[in-house]
Every structure is written in C-alpha cells, then in structure tokens.
N, C-alpha and C positions, 0 to 999 in steps of 0.2 A: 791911663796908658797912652805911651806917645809912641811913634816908631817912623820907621822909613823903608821902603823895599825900591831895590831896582836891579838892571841889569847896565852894570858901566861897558860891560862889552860884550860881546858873542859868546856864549859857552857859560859866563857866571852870572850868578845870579845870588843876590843876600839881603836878608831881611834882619834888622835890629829894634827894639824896641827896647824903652824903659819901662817898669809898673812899681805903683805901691798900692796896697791890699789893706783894707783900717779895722779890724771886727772890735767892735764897740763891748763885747761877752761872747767870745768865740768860744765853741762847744767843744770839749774835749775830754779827754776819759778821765777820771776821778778814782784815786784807788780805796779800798774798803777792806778791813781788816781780813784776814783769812785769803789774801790772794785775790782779792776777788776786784770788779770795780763796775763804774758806770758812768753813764752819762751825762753828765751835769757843764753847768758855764762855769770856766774855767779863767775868766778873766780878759780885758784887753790885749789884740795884739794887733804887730803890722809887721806885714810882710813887704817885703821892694827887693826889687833885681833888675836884671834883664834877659831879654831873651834874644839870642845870637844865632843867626844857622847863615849859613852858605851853600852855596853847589855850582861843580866846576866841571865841565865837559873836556875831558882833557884828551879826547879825539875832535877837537874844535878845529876847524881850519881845515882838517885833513880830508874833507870828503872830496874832495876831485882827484883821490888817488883812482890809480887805471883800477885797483882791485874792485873798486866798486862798479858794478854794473849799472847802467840809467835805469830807473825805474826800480830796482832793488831798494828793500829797507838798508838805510844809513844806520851802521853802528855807535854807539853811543857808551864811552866810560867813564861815569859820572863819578867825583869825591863827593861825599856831600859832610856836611858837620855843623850839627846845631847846640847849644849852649845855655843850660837855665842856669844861673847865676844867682843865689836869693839869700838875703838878709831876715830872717823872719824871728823875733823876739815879743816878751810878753813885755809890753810897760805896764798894765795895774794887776792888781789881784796874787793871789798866792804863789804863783809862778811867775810873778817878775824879776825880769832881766834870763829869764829861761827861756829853751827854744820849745817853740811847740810840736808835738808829734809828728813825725817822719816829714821832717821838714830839711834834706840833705843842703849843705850850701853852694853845691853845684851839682848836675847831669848833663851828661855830654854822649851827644848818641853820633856816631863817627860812621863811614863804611865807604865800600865800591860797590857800585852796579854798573857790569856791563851788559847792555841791552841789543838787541837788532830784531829793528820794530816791535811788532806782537808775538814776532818766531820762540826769542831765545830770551832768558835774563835769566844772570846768572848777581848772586849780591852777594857778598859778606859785611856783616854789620856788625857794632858794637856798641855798648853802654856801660859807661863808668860812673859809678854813682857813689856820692859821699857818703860820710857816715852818719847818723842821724843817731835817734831818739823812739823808740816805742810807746811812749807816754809822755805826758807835759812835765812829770814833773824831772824829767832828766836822770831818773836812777842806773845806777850802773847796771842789774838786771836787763835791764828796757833796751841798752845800748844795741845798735844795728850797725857792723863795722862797713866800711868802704870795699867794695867789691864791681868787678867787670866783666864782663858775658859775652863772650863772641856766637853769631851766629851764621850760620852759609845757607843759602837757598836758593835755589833754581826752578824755572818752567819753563817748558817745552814744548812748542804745538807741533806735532807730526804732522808734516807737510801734506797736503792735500786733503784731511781732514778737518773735521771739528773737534777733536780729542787736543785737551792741554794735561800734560802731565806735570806733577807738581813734585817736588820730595825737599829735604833739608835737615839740616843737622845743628840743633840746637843746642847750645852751650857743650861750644866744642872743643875749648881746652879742659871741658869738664871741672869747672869754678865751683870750689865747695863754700855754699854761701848760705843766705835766708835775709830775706827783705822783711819779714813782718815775726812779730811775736806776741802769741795767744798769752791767755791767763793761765794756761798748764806749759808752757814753757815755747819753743822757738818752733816756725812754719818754715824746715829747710825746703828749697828749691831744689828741683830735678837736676840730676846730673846731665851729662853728656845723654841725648836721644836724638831718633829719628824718625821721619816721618815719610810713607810715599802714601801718593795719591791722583788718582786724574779727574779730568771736568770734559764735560762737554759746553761747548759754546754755538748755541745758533744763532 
C-alpha cells in the first residue's frame, strides 16, 4: 500500500492511497448439494484499488463574523467523502476470472456535519454500495444488488450540565434492500427506525 495525506489549505483535508491484496488459497464458501455449503480454499486471488476520502470545512474563513462571540465554540460544516474503488478477481482455481464474495467494485460513504464545539452535531450521512456476489462462485441466487442508505443523527449537551442526548433516524428514505444472504434465503435490512437516548459525561 502507498498513499498521501494532506491539508493544501485551511478547511480541507484528503488522504488517497493505492493497494493490491495477493491470497495465495483465499478461503471462501464452497457450495454442497442440498443448499448447503462450507468452508474450504477456494483458490487464488487479488484484490487492488484505492482508497479516496476528503473533508471540506465549508464555514472556513468565516469565523471573524460579529455572530461569533470571543471565546464561544466556532461552528463547523463539514462535506466529507471517501471512496473504496476495488478490482478483486480470482486468477487460479475453480473460480477463476470470478469475483470473490461481497467484494462490491466501489463504496462511497458521502454526508454533512454541522458541529459547534462539544454543544451540538448535527450529520446526515450516506452509503452507496455496488452490487456484488454472496458466493465465489458468482450465481445468480447469491446476487446482492446496488443499494444506498441515508442516515441523520444529532447530539446535544444541555447546557450547564453533563447530560448529552443522542437520537437519529436511520435509513431514512426507507431503502428496501439486504447486503448479505444466508443458506435459507436473503438477511433484509431494517427499514426506516429510530432511536433516542442520553449519556452522561464527567
């Protein structure tokens, strides 16, 4: 793996790197009459990509507005968005020139957070993820299609306390999807929920 990180100016900041991955008999599931399957080496593979992320303070520059009080927490509204990129195929064994199990050829986790200080954050985030493979050997069953998740979440600390309250609402346009699939058929993912909750912090 090679890479690079820096900040070219005030407010962003990005880190890039390349990888490749070599598994000499990488282990992957094996199917077996009657539905069934197990464990076994499954063959040569290599995996290479890269991995991409950013984040941009896009209230940069502005803190010497009058609104901000001296000594008050500085607000902060961050983009941020990072990027797996990945090539991953089998060269030897019974699944060559196949891709190996839930191996999508890109994830891209995207959002806002707006912050001020420890007080307040408030985020909406997201994840778009390719479509993939539930098994090495690529069968249309196994198939896991391309799906994306939005979620929103806030915390709160009540001023003059040590109480932070939490809450959020997870996959919020309600995405009808499923990332994995068992030997009796597909493990769908929760709809649209939510959550509250608080902490104490001393």
């Amino acid at each position: 793996e090679i890479g690079a990180r820096g900040e070219p100016f005030s407010g962003l900041v990005f880190d890039a790197s390349l990888f490749q991955l070599e598994f000499e008999n990488q282990i992957g599931n094996f199917a077996l009459p009657g539905g069934l399957s197990t464990v076994a080496n499954v063959g040569r593979a290599v995996h290479r990509g890269a991995e991409l992320s950013a984040s941009y303070n896009l209230l940069a520059g502005r803190h010497g507005s009058a609104r901000t009080a001296p000594g008050a927490p500085r607000p902060a509204l961050n983009f941020y968005a990072n990027a797996l990129l990945l090539e991953a195929k089998f060269k030897e064994g019974a699944n060559r020139g196949r891709t190996p199990q839930y191996a999508p050829d890109h994830v891209v986790r995207t959002g806002l957070a707006f912050t001020r200080g420890s007080a307040l954050k408030v985020a909406l985030t997201g994840t778009l993820t390719a479509d993939s493979f539930a098994d090495d050997g690529n069968t249309a069953s196994r198939f896991v299609p391309a799906h994306a998740v939005w979620d929103l979440t806030a915390e709160w600390r009540i001023p003059g306390t040590v109480v932070r309250v939490i809450g959020g609402l997870n996959n919020l346009l309600d995405e009808d999807y499923y990332s994995r699939i068992r030997n009796d058929g597909i493990d769908p993912a929760p709809g649209r929920n939510f959550y509250l909750g608080a902490a104490l912090e001393f």
